[in-house]
C-alpha positions in Angstrom: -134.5 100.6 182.7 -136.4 103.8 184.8 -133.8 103.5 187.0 -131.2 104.2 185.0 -133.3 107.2 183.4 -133.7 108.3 186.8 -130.2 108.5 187.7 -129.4 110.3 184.7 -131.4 113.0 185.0 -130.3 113.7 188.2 -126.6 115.1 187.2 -125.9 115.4 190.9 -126.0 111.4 191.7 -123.4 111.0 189.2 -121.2 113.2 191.0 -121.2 111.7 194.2 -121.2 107.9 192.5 -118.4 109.3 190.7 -116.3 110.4 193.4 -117.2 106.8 195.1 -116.0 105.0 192.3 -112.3 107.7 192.6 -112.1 106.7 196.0 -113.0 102.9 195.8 -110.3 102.8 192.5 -107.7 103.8 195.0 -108.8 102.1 197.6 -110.1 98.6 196.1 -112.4 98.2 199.1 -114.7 100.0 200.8 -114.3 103.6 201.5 -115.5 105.9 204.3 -118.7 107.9 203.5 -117.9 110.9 200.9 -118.6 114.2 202.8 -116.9 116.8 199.9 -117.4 117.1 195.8 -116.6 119.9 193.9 -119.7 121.4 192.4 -122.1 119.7 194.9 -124.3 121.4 197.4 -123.5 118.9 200.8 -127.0 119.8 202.6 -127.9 117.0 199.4 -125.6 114.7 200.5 -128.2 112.7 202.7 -130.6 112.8 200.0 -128.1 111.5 197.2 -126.6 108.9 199.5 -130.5 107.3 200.0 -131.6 107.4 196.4 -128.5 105.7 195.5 -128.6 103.3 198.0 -132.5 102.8 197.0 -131.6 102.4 193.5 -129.2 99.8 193.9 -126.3 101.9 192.5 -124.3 102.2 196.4 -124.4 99.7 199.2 -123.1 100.5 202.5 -122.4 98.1 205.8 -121.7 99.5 209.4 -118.2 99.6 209.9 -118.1 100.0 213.5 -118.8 102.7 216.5 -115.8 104.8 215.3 -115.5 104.1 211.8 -119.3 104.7 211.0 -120.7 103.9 207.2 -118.7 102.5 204.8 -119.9 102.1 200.8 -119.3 100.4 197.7 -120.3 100.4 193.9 -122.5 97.8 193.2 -122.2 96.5 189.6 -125.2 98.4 188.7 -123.8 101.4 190.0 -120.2 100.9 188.2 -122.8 100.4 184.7 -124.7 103.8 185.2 -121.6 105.6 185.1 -121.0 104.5 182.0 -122.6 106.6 179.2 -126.2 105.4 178.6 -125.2 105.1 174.4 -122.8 102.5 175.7 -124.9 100.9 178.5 -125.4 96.8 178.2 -128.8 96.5 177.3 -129.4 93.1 179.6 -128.2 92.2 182.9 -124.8 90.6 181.9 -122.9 92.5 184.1 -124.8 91.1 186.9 -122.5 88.2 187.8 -123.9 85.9 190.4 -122.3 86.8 193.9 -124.6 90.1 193.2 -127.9 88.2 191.9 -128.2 86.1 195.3 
């Protein structure tokens, strides 16, 4: 899947997914946008956040006026953290809430 091949050359993305799936683990919801990562440069926060977003690995929703963005692991994104040896090959971990 290129998109998958895409993500993973881009070592970046996976940090800021990463951290998203930390926060979300702890959270079990949907977590305020990510501003800090150890090792990442944030002037590429903006840029990260959209090509995840345009990958289908992040999804977001408007919280409200004060609480801004909020984002989620999709089930796409939760499968390219996983390492790409051990990746289902099919779409079986679509299930069918995400599909529609």
């Amino acid at each position: 899947m290129h998109e998958l091949e895409l993500f993973d050359a881009n070592p970046d993305w996976k940090l800021l997914l990463a951290a998203y799936q930390s926060a979300q683990e702890t959270a079990s919801t949907w977590v305020p946008r990510i501003t800090a990562v150890e090792d990442l440069d944030p002037t590429k926060f903006s840029s990260i956040h959209g090509k995840l977003i345009a990958l289908g690995l992040l999804k977001f929703e408007l919280a409200g006026k004060s609480d801004g963005m909020q984002y989620q692991l999709t089930p796409f994104g939760r499968q390219a953290l996983i390492a790409p040896e051990s990746r289902q090959s099919s779409f079986e971990w679509q299930n069918s809430e995400d599909a529609a």
